[in-house]
C-alpha positions as CSV (number, residue, x, y, z in Angstrom):
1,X,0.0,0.0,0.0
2,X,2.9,2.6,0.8
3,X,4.4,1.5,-2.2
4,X,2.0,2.4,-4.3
5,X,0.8,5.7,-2.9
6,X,4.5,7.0,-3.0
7,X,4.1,6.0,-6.8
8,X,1.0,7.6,-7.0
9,X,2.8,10.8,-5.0
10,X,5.4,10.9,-7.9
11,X,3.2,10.6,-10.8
12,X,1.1,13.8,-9.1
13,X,4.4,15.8,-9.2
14,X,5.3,15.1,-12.1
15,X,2.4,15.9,-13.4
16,X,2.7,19.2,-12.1
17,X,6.1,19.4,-14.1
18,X,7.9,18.6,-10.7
19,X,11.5,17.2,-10.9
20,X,12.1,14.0,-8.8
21,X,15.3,11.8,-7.9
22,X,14.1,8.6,-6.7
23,X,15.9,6.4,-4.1
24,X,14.9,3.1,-5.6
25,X,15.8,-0.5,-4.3
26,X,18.1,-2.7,-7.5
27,X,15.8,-3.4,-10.1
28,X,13.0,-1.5,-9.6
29,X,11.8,-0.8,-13.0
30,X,8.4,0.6,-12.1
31,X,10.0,4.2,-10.5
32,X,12.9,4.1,-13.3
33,X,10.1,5.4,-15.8
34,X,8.5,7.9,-13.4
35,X,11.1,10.1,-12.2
36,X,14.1,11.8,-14.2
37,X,17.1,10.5,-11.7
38,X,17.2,7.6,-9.7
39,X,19.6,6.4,-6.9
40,X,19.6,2.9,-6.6
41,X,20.3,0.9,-3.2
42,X,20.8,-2.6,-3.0
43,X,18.2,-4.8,-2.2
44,X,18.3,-5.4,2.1
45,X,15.5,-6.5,4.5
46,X,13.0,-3.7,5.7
47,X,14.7,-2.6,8.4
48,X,18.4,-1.8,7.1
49,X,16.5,0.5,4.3
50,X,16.7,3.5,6.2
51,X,20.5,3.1,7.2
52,X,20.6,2.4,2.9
53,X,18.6,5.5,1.9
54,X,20.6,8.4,4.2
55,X,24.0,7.6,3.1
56,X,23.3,8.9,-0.9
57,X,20.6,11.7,0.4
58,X,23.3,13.3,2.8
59,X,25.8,12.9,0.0
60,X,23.0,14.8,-2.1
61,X,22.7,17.7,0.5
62,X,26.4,17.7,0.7
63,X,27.1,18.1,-3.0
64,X,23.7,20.7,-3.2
65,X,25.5,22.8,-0.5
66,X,28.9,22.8,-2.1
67,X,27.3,24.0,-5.5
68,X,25.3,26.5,-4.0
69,X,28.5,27.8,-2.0
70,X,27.5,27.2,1.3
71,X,30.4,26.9,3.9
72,X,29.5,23.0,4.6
73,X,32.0,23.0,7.6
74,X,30.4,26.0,9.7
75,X,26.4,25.5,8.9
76,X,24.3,28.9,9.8
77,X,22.0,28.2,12.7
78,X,23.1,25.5,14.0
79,X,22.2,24.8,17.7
80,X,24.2,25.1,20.5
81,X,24.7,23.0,23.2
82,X,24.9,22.5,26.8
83,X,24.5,19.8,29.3
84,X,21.2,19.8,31.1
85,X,19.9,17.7,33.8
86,X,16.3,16.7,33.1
87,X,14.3,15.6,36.0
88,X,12.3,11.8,35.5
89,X,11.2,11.6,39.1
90,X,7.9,12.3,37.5
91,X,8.2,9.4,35.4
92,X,6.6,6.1,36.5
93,X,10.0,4.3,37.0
94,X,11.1,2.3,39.7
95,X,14.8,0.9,41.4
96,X,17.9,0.4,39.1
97,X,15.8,1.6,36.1
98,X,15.0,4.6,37.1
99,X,18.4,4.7,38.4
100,X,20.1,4.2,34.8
101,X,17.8,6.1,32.9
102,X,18.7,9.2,35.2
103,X,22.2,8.6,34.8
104,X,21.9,8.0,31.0
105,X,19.2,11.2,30.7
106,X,21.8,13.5,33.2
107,X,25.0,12.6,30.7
108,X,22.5,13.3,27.7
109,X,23.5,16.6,25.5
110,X,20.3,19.0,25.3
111,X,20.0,21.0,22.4
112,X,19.2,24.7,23.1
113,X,18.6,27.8,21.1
C-alpha cells in the first residue's frame, strides 16, 4: 500500500512538471520510468532500508551545499549545546531503572537555542 501511494505521490508531481530523484531498491523498474534520476540501493530487509537511503541523500545535501556555496564545515543556525539535567522523578520508574535512565538522561547533551 505505501508502495504504491509513494508511486501515485510521484506521478502527481510530475504531473505538475515537478523534478524528482528517486531512491529506488536494484531493479525497480516501475520508479525508473516515473522520475528523471534515480539512486539505486541494493536490495536489504526492511529494516536496514533507512540506514541504505541516508547515506546517498546526505551525499545529495552535501554536494547541493557545495554548489550552492555554502560553507559545509560552519552551517548557519546550528544549535548550541549545553549539558542539562532533566528531572524523570515524574516518570513512572522504579529501582535500578529509574536509576540508569537518570544517569543515562543527566549525561545526555540538550539541544538549546
Amino acid at each position: 500500500m505505501k508502495y504504491e501511494k509513494t508511486l501515485s505521490n510521484i506521478q502527481e508531481v510530475t504531473a505538475r512538471s515537478g523534478r524528482v530523484i528517486a531512491i529506488a531498491i536494484e531493479g525497480d523498474e516501475e520508479i525508473k520510468h516515473l522520475v528523471e534520476h534515480t539512486i539505486q540501493i541494493p536490495q536489504a530487509p526492511e529494516l536496514l532500508l533507512p540506514v541504505l537511503e541516508v547515506v546517498p541523500l546526505q551525499l545529495l545535501a552535501y554536494h547541493i551545499a557545495v554548489r550552492r556555496g555554502c560553507d559545509v564545515d560552519q552551517p548557519r543556525n546550528l544549535a548550541k549545546e549545553r549539558h542539562g539535567r532533566i528531572n524523570l522523578h515524574s516518570h513512572q520508574m522504579k529501582g535500578s531503572a529509574m536509576d540508569d535512565a537518570y544517569r543515562l538522561m543527566t549525561s545526555a547533551v540538550v539541544a538549546v537555542e
